[in-house]
PyMOL commands that place a pseudoatom at each C-alpha (Angstrom):
pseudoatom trace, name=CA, resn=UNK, resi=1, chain=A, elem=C, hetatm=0, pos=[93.857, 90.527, 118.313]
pseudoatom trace, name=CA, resn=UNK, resi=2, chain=A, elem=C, hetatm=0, pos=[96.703, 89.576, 120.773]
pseudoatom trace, name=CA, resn=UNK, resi=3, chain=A, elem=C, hetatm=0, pos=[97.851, 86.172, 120.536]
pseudoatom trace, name=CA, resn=UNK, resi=4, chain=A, elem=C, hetatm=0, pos=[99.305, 84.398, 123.499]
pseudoatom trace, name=CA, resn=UNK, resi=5, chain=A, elem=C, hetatm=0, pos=[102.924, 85.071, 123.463]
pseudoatom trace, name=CA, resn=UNK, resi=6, chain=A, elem=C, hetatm=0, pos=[102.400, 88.544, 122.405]
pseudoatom trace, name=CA, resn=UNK, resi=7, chain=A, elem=C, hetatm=0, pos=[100.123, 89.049, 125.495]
pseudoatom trace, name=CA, resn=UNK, resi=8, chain=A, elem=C, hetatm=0, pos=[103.320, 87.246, 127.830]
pseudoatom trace, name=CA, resn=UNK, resi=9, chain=A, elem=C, hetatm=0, pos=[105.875, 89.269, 126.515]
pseudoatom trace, name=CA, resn=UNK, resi=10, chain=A, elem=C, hetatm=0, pos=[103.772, 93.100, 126.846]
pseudoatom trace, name=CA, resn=UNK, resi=11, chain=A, elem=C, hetatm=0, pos=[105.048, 93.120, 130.088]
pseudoatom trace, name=CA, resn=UNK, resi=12, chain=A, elem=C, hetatm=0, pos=[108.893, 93.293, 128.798]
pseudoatom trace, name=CA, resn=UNK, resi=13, chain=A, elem=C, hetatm=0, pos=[108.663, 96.286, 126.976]
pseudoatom trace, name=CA, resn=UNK, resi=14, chain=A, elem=C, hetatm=0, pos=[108.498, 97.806, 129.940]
pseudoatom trace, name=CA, resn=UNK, resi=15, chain=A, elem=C, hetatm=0, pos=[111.375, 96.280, 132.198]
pseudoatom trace, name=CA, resn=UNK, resi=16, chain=A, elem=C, hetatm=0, pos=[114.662, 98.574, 132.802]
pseudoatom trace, name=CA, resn=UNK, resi=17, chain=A, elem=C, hetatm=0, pos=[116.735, 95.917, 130.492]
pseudoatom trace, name=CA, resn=UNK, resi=18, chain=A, elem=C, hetatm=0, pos=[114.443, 95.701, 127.302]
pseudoatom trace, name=CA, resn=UNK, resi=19, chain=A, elem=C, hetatm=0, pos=[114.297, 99.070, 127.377]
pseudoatom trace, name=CA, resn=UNK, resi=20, chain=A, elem=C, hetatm=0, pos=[118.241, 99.589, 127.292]
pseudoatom trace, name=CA, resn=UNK, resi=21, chain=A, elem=C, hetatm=0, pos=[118.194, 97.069, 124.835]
pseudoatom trace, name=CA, resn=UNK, resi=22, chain=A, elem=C, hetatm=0, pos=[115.709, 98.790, 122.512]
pseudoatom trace, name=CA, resn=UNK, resi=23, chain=A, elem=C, hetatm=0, pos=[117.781, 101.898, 122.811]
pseudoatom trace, name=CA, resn=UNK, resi=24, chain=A, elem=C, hetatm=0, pos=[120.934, 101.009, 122.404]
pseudoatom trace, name=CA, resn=UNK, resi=25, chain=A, elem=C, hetatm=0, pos=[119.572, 99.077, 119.271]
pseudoatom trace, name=CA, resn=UNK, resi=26, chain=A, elem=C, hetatm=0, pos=[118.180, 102.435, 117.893]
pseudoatom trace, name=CA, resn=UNK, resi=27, chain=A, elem=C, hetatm=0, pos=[121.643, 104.058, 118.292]
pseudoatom trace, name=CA, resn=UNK, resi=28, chain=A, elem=C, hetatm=0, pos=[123.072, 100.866, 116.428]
pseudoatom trace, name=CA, resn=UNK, resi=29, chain=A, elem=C, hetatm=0, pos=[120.673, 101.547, 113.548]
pseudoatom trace, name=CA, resn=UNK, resi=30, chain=A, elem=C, hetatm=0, pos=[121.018, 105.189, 113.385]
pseudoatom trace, name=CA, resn=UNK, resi=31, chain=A, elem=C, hetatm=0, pos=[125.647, 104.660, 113.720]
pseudoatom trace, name=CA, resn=UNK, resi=32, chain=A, elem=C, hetatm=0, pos=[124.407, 102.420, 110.402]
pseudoatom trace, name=CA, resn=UNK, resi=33, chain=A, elem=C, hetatm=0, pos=[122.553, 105.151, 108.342]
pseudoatom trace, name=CA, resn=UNK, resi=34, chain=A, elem=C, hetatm=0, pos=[125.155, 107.499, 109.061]
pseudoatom trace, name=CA, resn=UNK, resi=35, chain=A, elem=C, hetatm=0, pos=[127.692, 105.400, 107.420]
pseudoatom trace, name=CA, resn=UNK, resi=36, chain=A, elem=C, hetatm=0, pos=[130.386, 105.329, 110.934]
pseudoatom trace, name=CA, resn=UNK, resi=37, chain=A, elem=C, hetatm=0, pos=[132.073, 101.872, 111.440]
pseudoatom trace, name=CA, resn=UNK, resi=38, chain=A, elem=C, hetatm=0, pos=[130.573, 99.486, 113.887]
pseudoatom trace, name=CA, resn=UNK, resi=39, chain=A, elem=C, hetatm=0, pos=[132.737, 98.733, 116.924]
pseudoatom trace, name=CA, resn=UNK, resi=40, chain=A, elem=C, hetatm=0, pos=[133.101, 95.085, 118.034]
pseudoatom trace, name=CA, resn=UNK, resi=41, chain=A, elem=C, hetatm=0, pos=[134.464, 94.384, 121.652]
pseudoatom trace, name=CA, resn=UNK, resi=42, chain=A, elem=C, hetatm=0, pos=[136.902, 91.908, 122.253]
pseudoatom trace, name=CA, resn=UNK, resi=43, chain=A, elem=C, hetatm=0, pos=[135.294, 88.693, 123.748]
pseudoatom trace, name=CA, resn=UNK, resi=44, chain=A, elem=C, hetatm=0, pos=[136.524, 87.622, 127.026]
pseudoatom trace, name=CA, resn=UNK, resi=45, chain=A, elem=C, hetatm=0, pos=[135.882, 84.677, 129.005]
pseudoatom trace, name=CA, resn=UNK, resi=46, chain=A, elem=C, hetatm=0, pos=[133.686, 84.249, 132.091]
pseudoatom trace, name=CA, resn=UNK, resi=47, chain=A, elem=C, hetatm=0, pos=[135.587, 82.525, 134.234]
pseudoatom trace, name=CA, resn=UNK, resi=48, chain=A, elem=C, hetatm=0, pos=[139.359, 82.340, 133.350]
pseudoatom trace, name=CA, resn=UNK, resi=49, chain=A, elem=C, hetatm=0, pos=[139.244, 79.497, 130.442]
pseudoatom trace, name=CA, resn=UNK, resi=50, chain=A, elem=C, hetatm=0, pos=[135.422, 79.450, 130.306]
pseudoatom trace, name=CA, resn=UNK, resi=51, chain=A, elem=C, hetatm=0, pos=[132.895, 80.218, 127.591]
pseudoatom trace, name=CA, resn=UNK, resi=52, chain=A, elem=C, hetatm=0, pos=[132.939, 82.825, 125.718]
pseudoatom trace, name=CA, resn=UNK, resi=53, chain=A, elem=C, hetatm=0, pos=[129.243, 84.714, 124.134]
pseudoatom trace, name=CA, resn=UNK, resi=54, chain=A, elem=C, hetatm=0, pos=[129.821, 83.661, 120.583]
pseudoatom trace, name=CA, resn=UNK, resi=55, chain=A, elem=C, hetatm=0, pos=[129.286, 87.033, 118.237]
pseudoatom trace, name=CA, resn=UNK, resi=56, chain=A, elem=C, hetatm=0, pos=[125.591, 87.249, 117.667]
pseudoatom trace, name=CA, resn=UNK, resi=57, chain=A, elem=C, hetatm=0, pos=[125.523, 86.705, 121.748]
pseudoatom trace, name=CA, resn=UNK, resi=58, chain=A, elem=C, hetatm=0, pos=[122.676, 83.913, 120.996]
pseudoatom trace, name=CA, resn=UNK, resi=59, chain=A, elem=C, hetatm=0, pos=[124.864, 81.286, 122.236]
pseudoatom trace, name=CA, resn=UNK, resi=60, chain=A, elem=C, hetatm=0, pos=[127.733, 79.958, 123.962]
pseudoatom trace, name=CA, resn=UNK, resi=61, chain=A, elem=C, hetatm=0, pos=[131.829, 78.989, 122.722]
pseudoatom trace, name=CA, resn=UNK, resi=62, chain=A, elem=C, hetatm=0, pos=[134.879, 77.772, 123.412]
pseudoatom trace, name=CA, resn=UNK, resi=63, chain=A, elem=C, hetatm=0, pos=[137.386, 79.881, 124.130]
pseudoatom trace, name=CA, resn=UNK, resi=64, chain=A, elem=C, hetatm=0, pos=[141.094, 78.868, 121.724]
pseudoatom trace, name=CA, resn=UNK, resi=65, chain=A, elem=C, hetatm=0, pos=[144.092, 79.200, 123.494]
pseudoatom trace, name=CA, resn=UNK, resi=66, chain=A, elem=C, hetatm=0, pos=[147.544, 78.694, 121.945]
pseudoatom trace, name=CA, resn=UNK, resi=67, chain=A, elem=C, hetatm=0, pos=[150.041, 76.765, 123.169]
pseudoatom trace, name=CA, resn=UNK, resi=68, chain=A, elem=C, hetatm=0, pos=[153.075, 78.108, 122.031]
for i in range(1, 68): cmd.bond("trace and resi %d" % i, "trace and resi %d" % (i + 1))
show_as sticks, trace
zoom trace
């Protein structure tokens, strides 16, 4: 039995992006079981003092700048 946002979504498993996303989230998983360190990029604004993708990339943040 499909319900209805399972039958909306079918067609994104599919789609060029989902399925670079489902990839590179096997590679994550498989870097995990064979113990190697996780990389984290450097967050950089958008536009120069924009947003930045906060670390889980589910939302949005500030960016803190010094003033020295």
């Amino acid at each position: 039995m499909q319900t209805y946002s399972v039958g909306r979504m079918n067609h994104l498993f599919g789609t060029k992006v989902v399925g670079a996303v489902m990839t590179e989230t096997t590679h994550i998983q498989a870097r995990e079981v064979r113990g190697e360190k996780a990389v984290e990029l450097p967050l950089l604004p958008l536009p120069p003092g924009g947003p930045v993708p906060t670390g889980d990339g589910l939302s949005w943040a500030e960016l803190a700048i010094s003033k020295a």
